[in-house]
DSSP file (Angstrom, degrees, kcal/mol; ACC not computed):
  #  RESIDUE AA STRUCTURE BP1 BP2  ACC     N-H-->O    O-->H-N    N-H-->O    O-->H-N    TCO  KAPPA ALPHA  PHI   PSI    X-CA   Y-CA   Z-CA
    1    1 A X              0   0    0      0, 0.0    13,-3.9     0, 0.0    14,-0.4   0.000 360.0 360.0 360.0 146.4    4.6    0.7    9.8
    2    2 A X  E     +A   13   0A   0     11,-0.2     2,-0.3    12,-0.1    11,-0.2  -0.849 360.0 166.9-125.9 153.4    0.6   -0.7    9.3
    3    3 A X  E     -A   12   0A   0      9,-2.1     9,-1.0    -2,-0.3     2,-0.4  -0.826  31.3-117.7-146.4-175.5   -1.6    1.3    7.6
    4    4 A X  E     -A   11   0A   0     -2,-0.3     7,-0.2     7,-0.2     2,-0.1  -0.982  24.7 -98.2-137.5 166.6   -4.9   -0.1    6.4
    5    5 A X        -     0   0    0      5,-1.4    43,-0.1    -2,-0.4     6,-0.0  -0.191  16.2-144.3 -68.6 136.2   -6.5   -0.7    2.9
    6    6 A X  S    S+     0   0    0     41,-0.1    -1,-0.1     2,-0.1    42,-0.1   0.638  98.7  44.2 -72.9 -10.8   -9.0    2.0    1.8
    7    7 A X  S    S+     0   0    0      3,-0.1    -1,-0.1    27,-0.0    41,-0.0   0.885 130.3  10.2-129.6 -87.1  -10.8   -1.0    0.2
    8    8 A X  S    S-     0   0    0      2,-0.1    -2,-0.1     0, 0.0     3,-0.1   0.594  91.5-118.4-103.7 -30.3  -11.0   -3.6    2.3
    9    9 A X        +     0   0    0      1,-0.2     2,-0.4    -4,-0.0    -3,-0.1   0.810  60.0 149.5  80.3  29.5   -9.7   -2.3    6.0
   10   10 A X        -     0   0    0      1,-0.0    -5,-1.4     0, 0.0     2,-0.5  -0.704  54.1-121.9 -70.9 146.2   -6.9   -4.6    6.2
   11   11 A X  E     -A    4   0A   0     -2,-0.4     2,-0.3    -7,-0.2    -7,-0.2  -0.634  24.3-162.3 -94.1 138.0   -4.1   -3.8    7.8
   12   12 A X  E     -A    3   0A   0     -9,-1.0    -9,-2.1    -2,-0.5     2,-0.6  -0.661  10.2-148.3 -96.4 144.6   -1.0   -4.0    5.3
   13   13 A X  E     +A    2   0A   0     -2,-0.3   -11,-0.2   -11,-0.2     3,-0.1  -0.919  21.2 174.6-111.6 110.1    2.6   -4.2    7.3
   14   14 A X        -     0   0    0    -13,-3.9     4,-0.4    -2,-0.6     3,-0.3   0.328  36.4-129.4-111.0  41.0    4.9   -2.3    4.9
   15   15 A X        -     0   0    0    -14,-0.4    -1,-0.1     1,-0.2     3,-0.0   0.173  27.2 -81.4  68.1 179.9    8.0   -2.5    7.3
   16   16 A X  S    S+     0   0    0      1,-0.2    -1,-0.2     2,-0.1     4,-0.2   0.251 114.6  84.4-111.3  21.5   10.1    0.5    8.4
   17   17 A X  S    S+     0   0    0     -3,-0.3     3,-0.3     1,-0.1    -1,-0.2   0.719  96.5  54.8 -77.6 -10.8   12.3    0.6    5.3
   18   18 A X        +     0   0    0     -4,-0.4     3,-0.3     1,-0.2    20,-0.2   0.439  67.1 110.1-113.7   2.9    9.2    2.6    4.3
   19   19 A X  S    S+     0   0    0      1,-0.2     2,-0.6    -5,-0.1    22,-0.4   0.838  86.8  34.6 -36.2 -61.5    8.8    5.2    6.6
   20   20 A X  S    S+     0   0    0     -3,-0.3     2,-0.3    19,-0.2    19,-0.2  -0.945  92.4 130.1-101.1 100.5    9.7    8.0    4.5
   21   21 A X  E     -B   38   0B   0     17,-0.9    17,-1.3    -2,-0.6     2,-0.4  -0.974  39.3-167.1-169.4 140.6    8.2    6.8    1.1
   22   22 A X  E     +B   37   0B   0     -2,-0.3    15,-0.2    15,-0.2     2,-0.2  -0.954  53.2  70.0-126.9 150.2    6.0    8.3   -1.7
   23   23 A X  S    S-     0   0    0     13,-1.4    13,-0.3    -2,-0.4     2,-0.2  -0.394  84.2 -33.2 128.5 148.8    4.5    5.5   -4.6
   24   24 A X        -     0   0    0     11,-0.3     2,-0.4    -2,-0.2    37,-0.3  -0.220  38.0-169.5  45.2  70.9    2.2    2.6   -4.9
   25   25 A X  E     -D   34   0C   0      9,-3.2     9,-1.7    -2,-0.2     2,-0.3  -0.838  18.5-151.1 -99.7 155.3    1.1   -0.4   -1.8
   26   26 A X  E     -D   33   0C   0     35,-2.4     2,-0.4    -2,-0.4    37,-0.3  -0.745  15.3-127.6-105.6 157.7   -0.8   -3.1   -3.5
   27   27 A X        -     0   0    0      5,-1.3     4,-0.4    -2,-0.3     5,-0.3  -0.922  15.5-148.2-101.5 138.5   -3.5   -4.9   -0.4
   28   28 A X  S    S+     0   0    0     -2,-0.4    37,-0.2     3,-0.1    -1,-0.1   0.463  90.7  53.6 -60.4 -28.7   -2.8   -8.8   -0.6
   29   29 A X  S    S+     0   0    0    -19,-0.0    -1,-0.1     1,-0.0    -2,-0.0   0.901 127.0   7.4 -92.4 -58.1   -6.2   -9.3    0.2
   30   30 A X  S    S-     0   0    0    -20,-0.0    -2,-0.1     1,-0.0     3,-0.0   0.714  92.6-125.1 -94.4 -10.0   -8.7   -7.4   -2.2
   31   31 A X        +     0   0    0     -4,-0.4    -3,-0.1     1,-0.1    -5,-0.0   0.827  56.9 153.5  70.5  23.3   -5.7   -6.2   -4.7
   32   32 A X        -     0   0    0     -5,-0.3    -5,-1.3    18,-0.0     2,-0.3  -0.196  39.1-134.1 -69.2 165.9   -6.8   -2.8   -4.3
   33   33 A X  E     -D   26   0C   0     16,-0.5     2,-0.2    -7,-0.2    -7,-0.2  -0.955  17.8-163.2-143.8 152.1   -3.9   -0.3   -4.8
   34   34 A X  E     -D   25   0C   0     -9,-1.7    -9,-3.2    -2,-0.3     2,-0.3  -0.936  10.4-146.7-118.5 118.9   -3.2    2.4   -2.7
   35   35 A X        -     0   0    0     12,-0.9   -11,-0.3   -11,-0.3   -12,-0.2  -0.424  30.0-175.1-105.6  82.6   -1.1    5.4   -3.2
   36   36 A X        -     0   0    0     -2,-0.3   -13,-1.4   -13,-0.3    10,-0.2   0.569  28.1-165.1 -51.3 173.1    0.6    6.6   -0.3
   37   37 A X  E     +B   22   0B   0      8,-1.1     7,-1.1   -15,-0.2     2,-0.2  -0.315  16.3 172.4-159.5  78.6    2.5    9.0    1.0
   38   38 A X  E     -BC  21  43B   0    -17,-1.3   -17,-0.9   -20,-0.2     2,-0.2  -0.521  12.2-164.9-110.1 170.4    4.6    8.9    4.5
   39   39 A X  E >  S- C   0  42B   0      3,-2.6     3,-0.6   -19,-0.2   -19,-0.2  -0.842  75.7 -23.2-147.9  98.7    7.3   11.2    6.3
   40   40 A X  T 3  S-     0   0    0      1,-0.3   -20,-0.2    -2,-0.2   -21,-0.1   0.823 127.3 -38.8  56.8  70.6    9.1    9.8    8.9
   41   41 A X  T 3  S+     0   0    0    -22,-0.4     2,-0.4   -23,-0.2    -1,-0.3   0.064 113.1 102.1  96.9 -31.4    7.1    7.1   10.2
   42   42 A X  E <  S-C   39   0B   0     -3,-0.6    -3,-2.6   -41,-0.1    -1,-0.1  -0.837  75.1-116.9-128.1 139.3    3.5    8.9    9.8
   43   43 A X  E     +C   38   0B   0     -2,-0.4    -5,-0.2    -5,-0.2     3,-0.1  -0.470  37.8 167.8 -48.7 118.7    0.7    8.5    7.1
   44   44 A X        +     0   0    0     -7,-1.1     2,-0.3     1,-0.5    -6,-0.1   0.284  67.4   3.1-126.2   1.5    0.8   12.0    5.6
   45   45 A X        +     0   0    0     -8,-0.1    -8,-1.1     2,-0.0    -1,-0.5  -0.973  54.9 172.8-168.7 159.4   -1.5   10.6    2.7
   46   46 A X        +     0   0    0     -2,-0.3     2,-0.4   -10,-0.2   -10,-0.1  -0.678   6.8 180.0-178.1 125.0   -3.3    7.8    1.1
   47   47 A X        -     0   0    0     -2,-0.2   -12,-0.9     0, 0.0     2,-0.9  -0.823  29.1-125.1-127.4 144.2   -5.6    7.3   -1.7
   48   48 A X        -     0   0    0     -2,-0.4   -14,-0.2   -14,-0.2    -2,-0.0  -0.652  26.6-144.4-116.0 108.2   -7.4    4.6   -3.3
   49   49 A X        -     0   0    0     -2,-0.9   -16,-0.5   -16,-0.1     2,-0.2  -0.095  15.7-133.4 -59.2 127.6   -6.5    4.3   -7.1
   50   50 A X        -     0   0    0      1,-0.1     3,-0.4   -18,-0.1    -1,-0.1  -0.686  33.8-101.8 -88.3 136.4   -9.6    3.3   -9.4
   51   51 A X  S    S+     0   0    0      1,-0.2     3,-0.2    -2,-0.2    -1,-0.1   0.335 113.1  55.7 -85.0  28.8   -8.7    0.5  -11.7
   52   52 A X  S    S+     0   0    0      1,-0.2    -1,-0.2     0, 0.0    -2,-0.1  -0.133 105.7  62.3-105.8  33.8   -8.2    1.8  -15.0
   53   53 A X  S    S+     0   0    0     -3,-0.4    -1,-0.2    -4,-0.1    -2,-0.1   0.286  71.1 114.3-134.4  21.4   -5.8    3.9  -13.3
   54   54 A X        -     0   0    0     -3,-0.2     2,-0.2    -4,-0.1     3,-0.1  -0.473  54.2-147.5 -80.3 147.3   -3.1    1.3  -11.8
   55   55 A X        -     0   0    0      1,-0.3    -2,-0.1    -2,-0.1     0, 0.0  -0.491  45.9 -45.7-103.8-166.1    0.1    1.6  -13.4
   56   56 A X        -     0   0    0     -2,-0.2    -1,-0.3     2,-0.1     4,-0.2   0.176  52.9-117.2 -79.4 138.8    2.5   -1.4  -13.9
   57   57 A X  S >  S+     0   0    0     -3,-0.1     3,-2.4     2,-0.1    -1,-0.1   0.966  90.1 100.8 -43.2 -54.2    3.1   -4.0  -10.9
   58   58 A X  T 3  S+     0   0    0      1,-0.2    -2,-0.1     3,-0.0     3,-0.1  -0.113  77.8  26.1 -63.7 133.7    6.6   -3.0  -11.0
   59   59 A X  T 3  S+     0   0    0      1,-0.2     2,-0.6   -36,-0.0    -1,-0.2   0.047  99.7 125.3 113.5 -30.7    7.8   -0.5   -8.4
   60   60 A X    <   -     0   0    0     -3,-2.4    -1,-0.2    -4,-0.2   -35,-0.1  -0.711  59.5-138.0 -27.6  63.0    5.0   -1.7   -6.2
   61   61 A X        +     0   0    0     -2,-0.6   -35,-2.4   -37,-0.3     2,-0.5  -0.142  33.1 165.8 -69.6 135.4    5.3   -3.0   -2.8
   62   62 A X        -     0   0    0    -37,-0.2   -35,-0.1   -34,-0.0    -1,-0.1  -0.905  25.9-142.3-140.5 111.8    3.1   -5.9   -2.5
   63   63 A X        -     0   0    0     -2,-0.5     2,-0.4   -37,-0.3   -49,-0.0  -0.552  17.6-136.9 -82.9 150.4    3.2   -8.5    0.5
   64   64 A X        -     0   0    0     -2,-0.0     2,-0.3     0, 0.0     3,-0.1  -0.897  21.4-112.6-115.7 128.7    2.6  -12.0   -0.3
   65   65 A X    >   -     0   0    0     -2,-0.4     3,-1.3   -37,-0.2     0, 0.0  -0.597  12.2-151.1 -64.0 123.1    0.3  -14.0    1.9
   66   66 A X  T 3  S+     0   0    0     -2,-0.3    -1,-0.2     1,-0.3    -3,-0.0   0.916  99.6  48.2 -75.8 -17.3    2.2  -16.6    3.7
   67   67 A X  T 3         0   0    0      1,-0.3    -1,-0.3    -3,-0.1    -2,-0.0   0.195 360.0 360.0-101.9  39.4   -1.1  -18.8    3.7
   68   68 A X    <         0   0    0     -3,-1.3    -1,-0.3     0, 0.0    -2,-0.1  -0.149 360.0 360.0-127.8 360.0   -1.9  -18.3   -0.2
């Protein structure tokens, strides 16, 4: 599944282990965080978290740039 950053417009690949998944994607590129919400494949929400409001890295999915 791709979504894009609320931030930046990049498109983040969070896989399909994440199809059905509520929590936290981090953008690789601007470091925005995003809190999402999908159901079986499909974007059913997606917010962009202001930053005195980011919780903890951990728990986070975050892709690593292979060319960083």
């Amino acid at each position: 599944m791709k979504i894009n950053c609320l931030s930046c417009g990049h498109t983040i690949d969070i896989g399909d282990a994440y199809d059905t998944y509520k929590g936290s994607v981090r953008c690789f590129v601007c470091r925005a965080l995003l809190e999402i919400r999908t159901v079986d494949g499909a974007l059913k929400s997606a917010n962009l978290l202001p930053a005195d409001q980011h919780p903890p890295a951990e728990g986070t999915i975050e892709r690593i740039s292979d060319t960083g």
